[in-house]
N, C-alpha and C positions, 0 to 999 in steps of 0.2 A: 496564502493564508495558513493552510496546514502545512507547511515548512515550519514559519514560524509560531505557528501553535504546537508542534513537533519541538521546537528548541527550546521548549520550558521542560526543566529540568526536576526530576524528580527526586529523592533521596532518600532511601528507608536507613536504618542502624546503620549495619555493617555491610552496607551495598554499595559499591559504588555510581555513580549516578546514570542513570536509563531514563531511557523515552519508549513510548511504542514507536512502531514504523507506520506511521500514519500514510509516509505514502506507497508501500506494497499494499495497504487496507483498501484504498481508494482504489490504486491499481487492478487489484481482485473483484471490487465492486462494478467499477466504468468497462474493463474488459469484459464484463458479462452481460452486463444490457445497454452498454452502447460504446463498444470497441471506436469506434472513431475518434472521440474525444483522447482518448490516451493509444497513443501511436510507439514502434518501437522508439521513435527519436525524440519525442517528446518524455519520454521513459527515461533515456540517456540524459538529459537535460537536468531532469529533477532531479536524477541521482547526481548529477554533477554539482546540482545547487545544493543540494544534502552536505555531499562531501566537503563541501565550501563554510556551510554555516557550521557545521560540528569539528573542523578542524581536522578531517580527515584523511588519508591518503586518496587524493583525488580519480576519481574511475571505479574505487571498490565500489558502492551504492547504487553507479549507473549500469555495473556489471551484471547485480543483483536485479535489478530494475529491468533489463533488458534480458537475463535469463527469465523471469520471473513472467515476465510480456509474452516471452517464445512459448515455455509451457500454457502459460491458460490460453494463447492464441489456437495451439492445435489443439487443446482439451474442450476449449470453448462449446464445441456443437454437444459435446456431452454431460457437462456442465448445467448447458443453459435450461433444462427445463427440473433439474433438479430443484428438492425444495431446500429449505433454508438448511437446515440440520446437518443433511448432507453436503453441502456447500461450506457452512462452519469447519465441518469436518476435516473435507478438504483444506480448507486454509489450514486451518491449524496444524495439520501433517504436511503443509507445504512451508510454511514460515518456520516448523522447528530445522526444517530441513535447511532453509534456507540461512536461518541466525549461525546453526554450526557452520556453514559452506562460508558465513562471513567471517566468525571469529576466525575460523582458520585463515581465510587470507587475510583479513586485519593481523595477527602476530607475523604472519609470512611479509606484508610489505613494511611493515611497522620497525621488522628484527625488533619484537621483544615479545614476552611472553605475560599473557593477562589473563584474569584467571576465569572460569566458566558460570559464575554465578551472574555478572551483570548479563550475560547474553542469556541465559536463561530466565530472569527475571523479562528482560524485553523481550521475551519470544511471549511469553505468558500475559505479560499485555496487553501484547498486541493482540494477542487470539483473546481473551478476556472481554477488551474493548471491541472484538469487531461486529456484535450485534448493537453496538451502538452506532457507531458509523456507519455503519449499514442500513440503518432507519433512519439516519442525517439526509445521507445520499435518495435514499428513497423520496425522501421530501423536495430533494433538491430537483431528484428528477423529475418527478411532477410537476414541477413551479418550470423547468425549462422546455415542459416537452407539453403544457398549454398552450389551448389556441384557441383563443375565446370566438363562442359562434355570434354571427351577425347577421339580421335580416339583410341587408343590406349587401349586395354582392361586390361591391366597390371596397367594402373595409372586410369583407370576409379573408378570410386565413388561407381559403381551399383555392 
């Protein structure tokens, strides 16, 4: 679903055309309260289907995805009881880092050279958009992580 709500295409004057990274957003979120859902190879995956649907050099996005998986895997224990703010924070000095670390290998496997304002723009997005996503997923996690009580020990959950 966020792939392709990811591949609707934005377009301001003289920009050319960006998306957030909706799924580094998600990545950042699920790696923090419930790392099982998002695995390194399911990481690899989305970036592959990324690379797929935007027409891109195949591997860059699962690269980024599976880098992106290793740091908050070992930062994860000191992350996790952090509050929001700090956590924003983090993403956003982690995704600027990360849009540079892609444009650069996008002109490197591309051989051509593009200029620094669409990746800028989608860094800003992204980090922009992600207290919103952030309260999607929150929602979502709670709708997946009920368990409705029952008198009843036959239909109960426990």
């Amino acid at each position: 679903f966020f792939m392709v709500l990811g591949a609707s295409n934005f377009q301001l004057r003289d920009f050319s055309y960006f998306v957030p990274l909706i799924c580094l957003m998600s990545l950042c979120y699920w790696m923090r309260y419930w790392p099982g859902v998002m695995g390194k190879w399911s990481s690899f995956f989305i970036g592959i289907i990324h690379d797929a649907i935007y027409g891109l050099p195949l591997g860059l996005m699962a690269f980024v995805m599976v880098f992106f998986w290793w740091i908050l895997s070992k930062q994860r224990k000191h992350i996790i009881t952090q509050p929001f703010l700090i956590i924003w924070l983090v993403f956003g000095i982690s995704i600027a880092i990360l849009c540079i670390g892609y444009w650069v290998m996008f002109m490197v496997f591309s051989w051509r050279t593009i200029g620094y304002e669409p990746m800028l723009m989608q860094a800003a997005l992204t980090i922009i958009l992600y207290p919103v996503l952030h309260q999607f997923f929150n929602i979502v996690h709670r709708i997946l992580h009920y368990k409705p009580r029952s008198s009843n020990p036959i239909l109960s959950a426990d």
